[in-house]
Backbone as CSV, one residue per row, in Angstrom:
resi,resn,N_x,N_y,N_z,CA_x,CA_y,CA_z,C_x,C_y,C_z
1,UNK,123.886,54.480,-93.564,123.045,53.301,-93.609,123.884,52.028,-93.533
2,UNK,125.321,52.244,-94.412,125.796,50.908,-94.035,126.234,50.673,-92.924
3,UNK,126.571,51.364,-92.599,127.591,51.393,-90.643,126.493,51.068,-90.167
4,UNK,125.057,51.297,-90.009,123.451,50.427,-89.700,123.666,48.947,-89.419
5,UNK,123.950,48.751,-91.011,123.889,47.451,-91.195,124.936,46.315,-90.957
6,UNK,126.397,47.025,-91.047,126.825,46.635,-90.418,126.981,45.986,-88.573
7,UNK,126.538,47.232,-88.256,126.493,47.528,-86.498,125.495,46.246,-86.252
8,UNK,124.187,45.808,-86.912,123.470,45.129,-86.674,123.901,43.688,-86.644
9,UNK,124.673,43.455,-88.241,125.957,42.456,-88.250,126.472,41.924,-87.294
10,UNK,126.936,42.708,-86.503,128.170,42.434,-85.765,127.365,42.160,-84.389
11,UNK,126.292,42.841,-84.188,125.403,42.242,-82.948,124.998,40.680,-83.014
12,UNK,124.381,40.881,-84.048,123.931,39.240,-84.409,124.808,38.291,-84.689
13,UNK,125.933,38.869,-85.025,126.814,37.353,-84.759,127.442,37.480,-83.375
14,UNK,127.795,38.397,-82.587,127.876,38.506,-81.401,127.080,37.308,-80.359
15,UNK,125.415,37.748,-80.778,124.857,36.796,-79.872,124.520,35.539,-80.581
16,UNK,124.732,34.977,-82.107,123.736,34.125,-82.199,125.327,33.025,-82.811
17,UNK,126.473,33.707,-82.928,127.777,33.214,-83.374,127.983,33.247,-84.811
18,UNK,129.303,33.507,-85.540,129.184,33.573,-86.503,128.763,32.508,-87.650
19,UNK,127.856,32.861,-88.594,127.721,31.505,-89.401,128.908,31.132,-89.874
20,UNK,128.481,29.449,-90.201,129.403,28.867,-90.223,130.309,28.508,-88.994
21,UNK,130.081,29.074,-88.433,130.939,28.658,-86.495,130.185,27.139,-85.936
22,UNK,128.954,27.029,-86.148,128.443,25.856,-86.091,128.028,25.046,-86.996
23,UNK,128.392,24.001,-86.844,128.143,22.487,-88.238,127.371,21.892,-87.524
24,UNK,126.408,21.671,-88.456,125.434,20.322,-87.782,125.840,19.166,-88.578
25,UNK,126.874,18.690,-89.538,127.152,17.776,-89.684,127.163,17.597,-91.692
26,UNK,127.293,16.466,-92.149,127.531,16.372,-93.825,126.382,15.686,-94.278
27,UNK,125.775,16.060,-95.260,124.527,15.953,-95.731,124.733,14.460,-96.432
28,UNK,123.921,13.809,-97.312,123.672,12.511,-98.205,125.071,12.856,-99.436
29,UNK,125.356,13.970,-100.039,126.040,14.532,-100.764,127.493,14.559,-100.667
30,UNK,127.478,14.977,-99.111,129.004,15.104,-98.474,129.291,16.613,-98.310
31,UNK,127.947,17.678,-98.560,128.453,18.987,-98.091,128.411,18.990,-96.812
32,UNK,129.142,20.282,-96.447,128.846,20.452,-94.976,127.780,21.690,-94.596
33,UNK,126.570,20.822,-93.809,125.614,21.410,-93.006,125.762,22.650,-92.279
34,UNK,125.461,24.084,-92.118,125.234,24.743,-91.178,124.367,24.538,-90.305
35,UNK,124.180,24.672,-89.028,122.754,24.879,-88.175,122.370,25.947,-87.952
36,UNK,120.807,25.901,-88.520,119.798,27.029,-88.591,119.757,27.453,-87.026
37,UNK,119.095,28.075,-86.949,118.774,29.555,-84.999,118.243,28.209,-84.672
38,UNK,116.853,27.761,-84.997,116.235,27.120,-84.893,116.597,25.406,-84.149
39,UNK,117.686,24.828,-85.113,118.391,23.590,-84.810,119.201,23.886,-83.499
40,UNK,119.686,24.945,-83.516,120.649,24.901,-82.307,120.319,25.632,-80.816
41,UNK,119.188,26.227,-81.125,117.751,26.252,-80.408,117.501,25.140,-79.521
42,UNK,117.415,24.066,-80.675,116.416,22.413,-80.232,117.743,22.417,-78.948
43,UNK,118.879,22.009,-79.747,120.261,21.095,-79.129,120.230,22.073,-77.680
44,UNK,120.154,23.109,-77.668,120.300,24.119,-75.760,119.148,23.232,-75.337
45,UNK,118.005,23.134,-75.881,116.818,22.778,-75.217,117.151,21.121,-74.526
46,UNK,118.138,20.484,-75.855,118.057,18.999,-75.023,118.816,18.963,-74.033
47,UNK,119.801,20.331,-74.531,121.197,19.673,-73.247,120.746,20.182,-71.745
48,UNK,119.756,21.591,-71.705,119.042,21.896,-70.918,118.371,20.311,-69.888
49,UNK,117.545,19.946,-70.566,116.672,19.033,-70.378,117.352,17.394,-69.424
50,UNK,118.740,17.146,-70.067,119.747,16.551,-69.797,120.088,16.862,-68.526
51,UNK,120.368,18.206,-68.444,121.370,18.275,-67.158,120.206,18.637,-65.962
52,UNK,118.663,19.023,-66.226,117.564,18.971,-65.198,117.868,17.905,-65.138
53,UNK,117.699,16.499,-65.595,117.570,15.180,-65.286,119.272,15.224,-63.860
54,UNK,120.104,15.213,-64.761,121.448,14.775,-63.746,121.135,15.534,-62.477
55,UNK,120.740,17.076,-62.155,120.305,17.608,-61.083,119.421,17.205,-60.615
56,UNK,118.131,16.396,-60.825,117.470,15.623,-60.170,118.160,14.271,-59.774
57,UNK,119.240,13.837,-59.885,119.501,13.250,-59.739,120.520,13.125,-58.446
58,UNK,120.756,14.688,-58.437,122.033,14.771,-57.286,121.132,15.038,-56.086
59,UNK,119.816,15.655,-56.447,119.352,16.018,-55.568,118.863,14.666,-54.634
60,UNK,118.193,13.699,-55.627,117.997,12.852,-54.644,118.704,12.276,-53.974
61,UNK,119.935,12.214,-54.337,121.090,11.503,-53.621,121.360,12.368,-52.234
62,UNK,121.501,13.688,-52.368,121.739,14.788,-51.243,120.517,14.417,-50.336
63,UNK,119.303,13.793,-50.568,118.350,14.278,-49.426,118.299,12.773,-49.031
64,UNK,118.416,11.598,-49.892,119.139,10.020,-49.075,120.168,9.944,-48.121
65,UNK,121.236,11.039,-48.311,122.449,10.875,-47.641,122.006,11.800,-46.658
66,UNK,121.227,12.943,-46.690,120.826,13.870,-45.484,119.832,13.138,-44.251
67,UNK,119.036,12.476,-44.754,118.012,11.294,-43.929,118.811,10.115,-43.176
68,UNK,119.874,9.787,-44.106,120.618,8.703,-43.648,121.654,9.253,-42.342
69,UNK,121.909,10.546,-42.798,122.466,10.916,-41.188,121.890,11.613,-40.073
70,UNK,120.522,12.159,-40.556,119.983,12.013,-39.493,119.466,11.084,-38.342
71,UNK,119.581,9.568,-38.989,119.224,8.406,-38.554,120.311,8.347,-37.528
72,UNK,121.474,8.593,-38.158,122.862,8.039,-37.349,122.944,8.834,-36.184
73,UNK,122.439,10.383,-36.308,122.495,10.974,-35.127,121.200,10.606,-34.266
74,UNK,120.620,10.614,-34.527,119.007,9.875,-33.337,119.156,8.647,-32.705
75,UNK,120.153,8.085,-33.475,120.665,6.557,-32.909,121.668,6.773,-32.007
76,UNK,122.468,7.125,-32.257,123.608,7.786,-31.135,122.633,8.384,-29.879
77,UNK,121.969,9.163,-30.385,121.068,9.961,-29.107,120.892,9.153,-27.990
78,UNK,120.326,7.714,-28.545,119.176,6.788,-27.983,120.226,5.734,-27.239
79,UNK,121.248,5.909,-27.614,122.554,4.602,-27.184,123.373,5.180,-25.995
């Protein structure tokens, strides 16, 4: 049963990291914070959310600069 519980141990910090591996920072007190599944959950979700934004962002640039040379070649065509 313990080699169970262990084995399970060692999965879950495998995927979720060991506690204590992440700080969310020092409380009113001055201890130091762990972050719950939950908190560090949120933080993937913003940085997620973050980097959709910057990829929308490249994208529009890629399809300005793709239009813009198609212009240059239709103009050449016409000259």
């Amino acid at each position: 049963m313990m080699v169970r519980i262990k084995e399970l141990q060692r999965r879950l910090d495998q995927t979720l990291g060991k506690p204590g591996s992440y700080l969310a920072g020092i409380d009113k007190v001055g201890n130091v914070k762990h972050m719950t599944v939950g908190a560090r959950l949120y933080r993937v979700e913003q940085q997620l959310g973050s980097l959709e934004k910057k990829l929308d962002s490249v994208i529009s640039i890629i399809t300005v600069l793709a239009q813009n040379q198609q212009v240059g070649i239709k103009s050449e065509e016409n000259a």
